[in-house]
BAROTOR-955506 format. One record per residue (C-alpha): residue in three letters; residue number from 1; x, y, z. Coordinates in steps of 0.25 Angstrom, whole numbers. Layout:
ALA,NUM,X,Y,Z .
...
//
This chain:
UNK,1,63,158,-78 .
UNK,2,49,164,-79 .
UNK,3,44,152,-88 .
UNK,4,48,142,-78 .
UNK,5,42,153,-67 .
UNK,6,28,154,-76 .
UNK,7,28,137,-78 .
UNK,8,31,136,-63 .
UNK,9,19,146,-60 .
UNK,10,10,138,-70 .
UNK,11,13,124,-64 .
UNK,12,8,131,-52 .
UNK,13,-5,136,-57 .
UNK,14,-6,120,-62 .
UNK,15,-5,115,-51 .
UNK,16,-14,125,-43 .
UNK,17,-25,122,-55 .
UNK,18,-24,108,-53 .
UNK,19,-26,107,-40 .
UNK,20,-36,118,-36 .
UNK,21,-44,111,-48 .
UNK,22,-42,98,-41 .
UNK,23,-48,102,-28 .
UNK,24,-61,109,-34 .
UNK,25,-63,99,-42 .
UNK,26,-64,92,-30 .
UNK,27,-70,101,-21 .
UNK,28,-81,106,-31 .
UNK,29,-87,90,-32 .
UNK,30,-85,86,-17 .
UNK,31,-91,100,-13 .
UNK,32,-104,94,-19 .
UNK,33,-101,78,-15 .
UNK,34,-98,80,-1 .
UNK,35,-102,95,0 .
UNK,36,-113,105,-2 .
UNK,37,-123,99,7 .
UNK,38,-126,110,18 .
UNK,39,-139,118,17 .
UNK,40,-131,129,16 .
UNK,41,-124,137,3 .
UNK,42,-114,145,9 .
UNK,43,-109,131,18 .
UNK,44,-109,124,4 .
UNK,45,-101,134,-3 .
UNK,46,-93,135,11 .
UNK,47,-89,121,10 .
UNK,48,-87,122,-5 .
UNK,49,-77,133,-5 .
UNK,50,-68,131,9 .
UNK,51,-71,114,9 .
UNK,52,-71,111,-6 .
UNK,53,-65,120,-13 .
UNK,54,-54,124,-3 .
UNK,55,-42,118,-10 .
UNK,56,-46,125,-23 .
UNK,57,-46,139,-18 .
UNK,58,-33,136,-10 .
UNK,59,-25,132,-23 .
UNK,60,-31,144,-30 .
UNK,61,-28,155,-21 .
UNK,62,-15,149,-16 .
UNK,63,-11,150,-31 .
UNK,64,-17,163,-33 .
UNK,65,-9,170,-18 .
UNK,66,4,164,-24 .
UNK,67,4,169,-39 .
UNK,68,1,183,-31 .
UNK,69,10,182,-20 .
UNK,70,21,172,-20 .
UNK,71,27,170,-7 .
UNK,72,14,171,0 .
UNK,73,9,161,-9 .
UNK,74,20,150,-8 .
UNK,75,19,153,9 .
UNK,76,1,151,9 .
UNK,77,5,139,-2 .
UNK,78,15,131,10 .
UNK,79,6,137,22 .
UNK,80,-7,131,15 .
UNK,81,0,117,14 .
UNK,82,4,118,26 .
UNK,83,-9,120,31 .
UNK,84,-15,110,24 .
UNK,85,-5,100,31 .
UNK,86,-11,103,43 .
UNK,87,-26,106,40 .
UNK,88,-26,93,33 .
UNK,89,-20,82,40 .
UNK,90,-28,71,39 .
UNK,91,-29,73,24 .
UNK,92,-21,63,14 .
UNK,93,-8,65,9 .
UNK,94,-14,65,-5 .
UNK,95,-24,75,-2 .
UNK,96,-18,86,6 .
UNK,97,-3,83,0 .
UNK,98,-4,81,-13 .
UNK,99,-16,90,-16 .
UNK,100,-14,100,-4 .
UNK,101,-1,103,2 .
UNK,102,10,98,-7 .
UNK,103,0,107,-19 .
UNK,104,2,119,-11 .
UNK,105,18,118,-9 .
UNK,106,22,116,-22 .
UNK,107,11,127,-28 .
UNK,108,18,138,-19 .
UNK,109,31,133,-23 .
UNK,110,27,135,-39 .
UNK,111,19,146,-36 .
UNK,112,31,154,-28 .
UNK,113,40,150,-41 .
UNK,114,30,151,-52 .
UNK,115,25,162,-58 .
UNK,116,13,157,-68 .
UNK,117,11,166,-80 .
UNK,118,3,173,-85 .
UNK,119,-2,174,-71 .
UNK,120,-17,178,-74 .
UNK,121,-18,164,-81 .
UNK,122,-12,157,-68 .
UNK,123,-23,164,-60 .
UNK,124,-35,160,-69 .
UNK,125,-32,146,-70 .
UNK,126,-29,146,-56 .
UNK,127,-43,152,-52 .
UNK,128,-52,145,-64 .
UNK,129,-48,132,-65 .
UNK,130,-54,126,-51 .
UNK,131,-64,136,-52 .
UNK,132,-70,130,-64 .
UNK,133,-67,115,-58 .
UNK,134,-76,121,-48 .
UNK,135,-88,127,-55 .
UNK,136,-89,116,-65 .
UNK,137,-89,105,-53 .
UNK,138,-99,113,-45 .
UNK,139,-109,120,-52 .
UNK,140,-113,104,-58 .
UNK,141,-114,99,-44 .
UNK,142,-121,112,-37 .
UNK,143,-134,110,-48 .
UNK,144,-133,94,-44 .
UNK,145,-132,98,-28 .
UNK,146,-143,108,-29 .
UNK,147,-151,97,-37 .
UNK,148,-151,86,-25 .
UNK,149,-163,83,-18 .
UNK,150,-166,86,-2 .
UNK,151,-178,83,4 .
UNK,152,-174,85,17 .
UNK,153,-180,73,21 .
UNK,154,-172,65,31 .
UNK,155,-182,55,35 .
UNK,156,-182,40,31 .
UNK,157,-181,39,15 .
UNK,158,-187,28,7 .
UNK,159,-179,27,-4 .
UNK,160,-183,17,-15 .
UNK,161,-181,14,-28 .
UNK,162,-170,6,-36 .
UNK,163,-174,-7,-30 .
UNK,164,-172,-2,-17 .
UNK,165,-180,4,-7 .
UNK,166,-176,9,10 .
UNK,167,-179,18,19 .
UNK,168,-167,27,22 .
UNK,169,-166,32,37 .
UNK,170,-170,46,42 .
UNK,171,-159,57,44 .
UNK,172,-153,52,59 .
UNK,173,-145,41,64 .
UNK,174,-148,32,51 .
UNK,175,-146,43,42 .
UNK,176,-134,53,52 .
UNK,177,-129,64,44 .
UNK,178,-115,61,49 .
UNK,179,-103,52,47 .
UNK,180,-104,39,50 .
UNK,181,-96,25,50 .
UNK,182,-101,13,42 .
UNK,183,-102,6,56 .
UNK,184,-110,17,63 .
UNK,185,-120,16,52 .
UNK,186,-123,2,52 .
UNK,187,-124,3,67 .
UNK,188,-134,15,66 .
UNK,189,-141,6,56 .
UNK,190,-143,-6,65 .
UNK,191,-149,3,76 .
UNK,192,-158,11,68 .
UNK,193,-173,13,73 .
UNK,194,-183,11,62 .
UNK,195,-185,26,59 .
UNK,196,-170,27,57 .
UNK,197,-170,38,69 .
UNK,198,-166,31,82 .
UNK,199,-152,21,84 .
UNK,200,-158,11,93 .
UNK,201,-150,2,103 .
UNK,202,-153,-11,95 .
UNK,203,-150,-12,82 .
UNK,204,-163,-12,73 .
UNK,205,-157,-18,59 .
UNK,206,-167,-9,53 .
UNK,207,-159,0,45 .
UNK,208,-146,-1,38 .
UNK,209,-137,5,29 .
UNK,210,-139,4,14 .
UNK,211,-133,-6,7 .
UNK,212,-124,0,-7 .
UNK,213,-135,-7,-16 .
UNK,214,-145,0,-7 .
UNK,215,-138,13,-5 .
UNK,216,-137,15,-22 .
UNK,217,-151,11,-25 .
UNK,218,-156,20,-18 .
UNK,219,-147,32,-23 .
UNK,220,-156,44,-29 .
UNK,221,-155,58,-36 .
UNK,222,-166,69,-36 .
UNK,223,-176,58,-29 .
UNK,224,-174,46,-38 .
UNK,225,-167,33,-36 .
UNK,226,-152,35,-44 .
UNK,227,-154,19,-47 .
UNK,228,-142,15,-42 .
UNK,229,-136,0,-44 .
UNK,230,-124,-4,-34 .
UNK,231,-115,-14,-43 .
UNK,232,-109,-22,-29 .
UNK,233,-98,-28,-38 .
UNK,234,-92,-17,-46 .
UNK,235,-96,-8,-33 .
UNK,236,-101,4,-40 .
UNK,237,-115,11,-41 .
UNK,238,-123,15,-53 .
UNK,239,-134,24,-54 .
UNK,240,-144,29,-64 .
UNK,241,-142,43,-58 .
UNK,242,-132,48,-48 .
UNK,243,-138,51,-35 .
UNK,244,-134,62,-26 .
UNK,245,-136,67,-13 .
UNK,246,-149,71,-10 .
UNK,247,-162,66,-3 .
UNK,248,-168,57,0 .
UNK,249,-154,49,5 .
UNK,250,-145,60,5 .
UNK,251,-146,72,14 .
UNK,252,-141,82,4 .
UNK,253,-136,91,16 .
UNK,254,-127,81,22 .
UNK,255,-112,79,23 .
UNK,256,-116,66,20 .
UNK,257,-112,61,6 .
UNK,258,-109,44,9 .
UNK,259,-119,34,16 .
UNK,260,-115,20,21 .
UNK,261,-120,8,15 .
UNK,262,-120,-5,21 .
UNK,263,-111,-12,13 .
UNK,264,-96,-15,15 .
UNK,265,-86,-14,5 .
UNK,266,-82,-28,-4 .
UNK,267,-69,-25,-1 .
UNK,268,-66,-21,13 .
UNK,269,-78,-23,25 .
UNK,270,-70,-12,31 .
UNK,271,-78,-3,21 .
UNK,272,-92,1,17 .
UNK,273,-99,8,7 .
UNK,274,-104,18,6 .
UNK,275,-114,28,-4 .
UNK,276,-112,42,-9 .
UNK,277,-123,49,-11 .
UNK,278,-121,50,-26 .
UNK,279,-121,34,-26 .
UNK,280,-107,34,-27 .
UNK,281,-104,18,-18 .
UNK,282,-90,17,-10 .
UNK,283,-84,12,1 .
UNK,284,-79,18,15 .
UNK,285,-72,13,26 .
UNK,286,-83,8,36 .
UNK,287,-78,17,48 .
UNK,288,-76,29,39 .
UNK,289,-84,40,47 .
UNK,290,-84,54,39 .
UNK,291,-96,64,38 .
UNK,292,-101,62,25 .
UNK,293,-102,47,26 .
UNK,294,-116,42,34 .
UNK,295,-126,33,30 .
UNK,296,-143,31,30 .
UNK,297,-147,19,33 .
UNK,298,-160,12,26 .
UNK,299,-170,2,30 .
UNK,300,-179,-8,23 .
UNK,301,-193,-2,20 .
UNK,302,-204,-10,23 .
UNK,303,-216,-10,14 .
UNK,304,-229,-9,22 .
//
C-alpha cells in the first residue's frame, strides 16, 4: 500500500514539474518579448514575478501546502480552479482547462492520496527544476535587453541602408504608442501633415504604412541595418543579424512589440501583416485591436 501510495505521490510531483517548468519556460522568454520595457526595475520585476511567472509560483507552492498539509491543500487546490474559472473567462478552453484548472483538480487529488518518498527529493525537484528553466532563460535575455539601444529620440528617423531609404514619423498620431486597427492606421496615414504631427481634414497621401519589403530592410541591431530580405513566395524573412527592439524604430520603453505593414495577406484580404520588432513577418486579423499591436508610418525622402 505504501508503494502504490509513494508512486501516486511521485506522479504528482511529475506532474507539478511538468507544468510549473512549462509556464516558466513561457513566462521567462515572454517576460523579455512583450515585457520589461518600463523605466522602472521594481515595475519590471513586478510584472516578471505576478504577470509572468504567476502560474509557476502557484504550481509550486500549491504542491509544497499540500505535501505539508493534506486537507488544506486539496481544499486551496479545487478553490484555485475555481477561481481561475471565473478570473479567466474569456481565456480558451485549451489554455485555462487543460493547463489550469483541470491541472489543479487532479494534482490535489493525487496529492491528498500520494504520499512521495523520500519527501526532501519531492521538495527539491519541485522548487529547482522551474527555477533553473528560469535562470537559464533569463539571465541570456537580461545581458541582450540591457544591450539595446535608446536614444530617446522620437522625432522623424531617416532610416537608410539596405536598398532602402524613408523617413519614419515622429512620436504622435503617425507613430501612437497605443493599439490600433489596421484600418485606423491607414486612415491616420492618409491625413497625415507633413511633419507627421497633425491629422488634417483632407487626406494628404503623404505618408503611409510600410510595406513588408520595406519594413524588413530596414530592420537594425545596435545602429546597423540587420540586412533583411523578404522572400514574398515562401513568406519568410531572413537577415544577416537579428534585430531587436531598440532605436531608432522601436521605442524600447513601449508596450509596443508589433507594427502594421501595408500588405494584406495572400491568403485572406481579411488579414494583414504585420512586423515584430525582432523581424519576425505574420499576419493578423485587420480589425484586431490590442495594446501591443501599432504601427509608424514612413514617407518617401526627397533628395534636395
Amino acid at each position: 500500500m505504501e508503494r502504490k501510495r509513494s508512486i501516486l505521490g511521485w506522479i504528482g510531483v511529475s506532474i507539478t514539474v511538468i507544468f510549473s517548468s512549462i509556464w516558466a519556460y513561457w513566462g521567462a522568454f515572454e517576460n523579455f518579448h512583450e515585457g520589461w520595457y518600463s523605466t522602472s526595475i521594481w515595475e519590471n520585476l513586478f510584472m516578471f514575478f505576478f504577470q509572468y511567472m504567476l502560474f509557476t509560483i502557484i504550481f509550486v507552492l500549491l504542491a509544497l501546502i499540500i505535501l505539508k498539509w493534506k486537507k488544506i491543500g486539496l481544499i486551496v487546490h479545487l478553490l484555485a480552479g475555481v477561481f481561475c474559472i471565473f478570473f479567466f473567462s474569456g481565456a480558451s478552453f485549451s489554455v485555462l482547462g487543460l493547463l489550469i484548472v483541470i491541472p489543479f483538480a487532479i494534482m490535489g487529488l493525487i496529492y491528498y492520496f500520494g504520499e512521495p518518498y523520500p519527501l526532501k527529493w519531492a521538495y527539491r525537484l519541485i522548487i529547482f527544476v522551474p527555477l533553473i528553466i528560469i535562470l537559464v532563460i533569463t539571465i541570456p535575455q537580461g545581458i541582450k535587453v540591457s544591450k539595446r539601444i535608446d536614444t530617446g529620440d522620437f522625432g522623424i528617423s531617416i532610416v537608410e541602408g539596405n536598398e532602402v531609404t524613408l523617413a519614419w514619423a515622429p512620436r504622435g498620431p503617425g507613430w501612437p504608442d497605443r493599439g490600433v486597427s489596421w484600418e485606423e492606421a491607414q486612415d491616420i496615414c492618409k491625413h497625415l501633415s507633413e511633419d507627421g504631427l497633425s491629422i488634417m481634414e483632407n487626406e494628404q497621401n503623404i505618408w503611409h504604412l510600410p510595406t513588408i519589403d520595406e519594413a524588413v530592410r530596414s530592420m537594425m541591431l545596435h545602429g546597423e541595418n540587420s540586412k533583411g530580405v523578404w522572400y514574398a513566395e515562401k513568406e519568410q524573412a531572413v537577415y544577416e543579424k537579428t534585430p531587436d527592439k531598440e532605436s531608432p524604430l522601436w521605442d524600447v520603453h513601449s508596450k509596443v512589440i508589433y507594427y502594421w505593414t501595408a500588405d494584406t495577406s495572400i491568403q485572406d484580404e481579411k488579414q494583414a501583416y504585420i512586423i515584430v520588432y525582432d523581424g519576425g513577418v505574420y499576419d493578423k486579423r485587420k480589425i484586431d485591436h490590442y495594446s501591443y499591436l501599432s504601427f509608424r508610418a514612413v514617407k518617401e525622402v526627397q533628395n534636395p
